[in-house]
N, C-alpha and C positions, 0 to 999 in steps of 0.2 A: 893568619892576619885578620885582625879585625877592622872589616870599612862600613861603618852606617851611613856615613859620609860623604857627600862628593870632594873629595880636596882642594877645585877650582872654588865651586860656589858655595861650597858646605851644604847645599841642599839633599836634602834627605834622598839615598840611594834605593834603587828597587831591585829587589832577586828575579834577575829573567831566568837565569838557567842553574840545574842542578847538574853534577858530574859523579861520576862513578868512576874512581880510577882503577878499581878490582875487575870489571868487567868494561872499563871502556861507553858507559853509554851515560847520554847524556839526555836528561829535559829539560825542553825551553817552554817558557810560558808568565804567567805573572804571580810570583809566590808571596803568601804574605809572610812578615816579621814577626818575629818574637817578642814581645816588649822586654825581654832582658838584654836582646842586641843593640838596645838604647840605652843602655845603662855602661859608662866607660868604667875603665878599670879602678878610679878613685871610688866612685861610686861603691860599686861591689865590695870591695874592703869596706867600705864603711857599712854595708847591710851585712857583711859579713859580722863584722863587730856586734853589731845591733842584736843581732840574732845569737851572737854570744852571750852576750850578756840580758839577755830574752827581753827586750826591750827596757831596759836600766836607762833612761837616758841620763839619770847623777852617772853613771857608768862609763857609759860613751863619753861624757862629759868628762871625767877623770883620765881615762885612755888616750883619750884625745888630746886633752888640753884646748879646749874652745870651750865658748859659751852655750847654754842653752839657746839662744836664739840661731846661734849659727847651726847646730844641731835642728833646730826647727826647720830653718830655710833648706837644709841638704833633703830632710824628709819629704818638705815642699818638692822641691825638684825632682827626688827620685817617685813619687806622688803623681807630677806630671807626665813622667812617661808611661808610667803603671799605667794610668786613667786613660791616655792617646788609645790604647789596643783593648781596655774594658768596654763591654759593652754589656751592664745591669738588664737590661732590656731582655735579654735574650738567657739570664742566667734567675733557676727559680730554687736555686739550694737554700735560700733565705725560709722563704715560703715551705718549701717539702722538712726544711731543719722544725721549723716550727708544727706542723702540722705530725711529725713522728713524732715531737718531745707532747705534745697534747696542748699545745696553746692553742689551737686553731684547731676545725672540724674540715670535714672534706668540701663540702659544700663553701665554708670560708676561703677553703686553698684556692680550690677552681676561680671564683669570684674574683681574689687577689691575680689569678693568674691574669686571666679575660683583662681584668681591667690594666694590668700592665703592658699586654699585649697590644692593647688600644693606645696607648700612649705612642 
């Protein structure tokens, strides 16, 4: 069963406890979320889609039968749940990508690094 959900107020659920039904044991505590557990099942078929056809949206667009903007707006929205659980700040594969392929020196990386750090 999938609940992200409260079904009362719809306000967004939190994982207190994990369970083990092989061994019976159980942890409680405050677990964070996956950002794909925000994502309902229309959703996923449609990135499912998406990723079929390796981003085609004339593609998704023909499969579908919707318009490009409604196609925009769904990407919006699955966009916004990706983005809730990103956090750039804390992720430097941008920087280390560039700095293996030879755009950038070591002393540039650090520099880029430091100063997103500060942000």
């Amino acid at each position: 069963m999938k609940l992200g959900n409260c079904p009362v107020c719809k306000g967004e659920l939190e994982i207190r406890r994990y369970h083990c039904r092989h061994c019976d044991i159980s942890f409680d505590g405050s677990f964070s979320r996956n950002w794909l557990e925000g994502i309902n099942e229309s959703q996923m078929e449609f990135i499912k889609l998406f990723l079929l056809v390796q981003g085609n949206l004339t593609e998704v667009q023909k499969k579908l039968g919707i318009s490009y903007p409604t196609i925009k707006n769904r990407l919006a929205q699955i966009n916004q749940i990706i983005i809730k659980e990103y956090s750039p700040m804390d992720d430097y594969s941008d920087i280390l990508g560039d700095l293996e392929e030879g755009f950038i020196d070591v002393d540039e990386a650090l520099a880029m690094i430091n100063k997103r750090r500060e942000k």
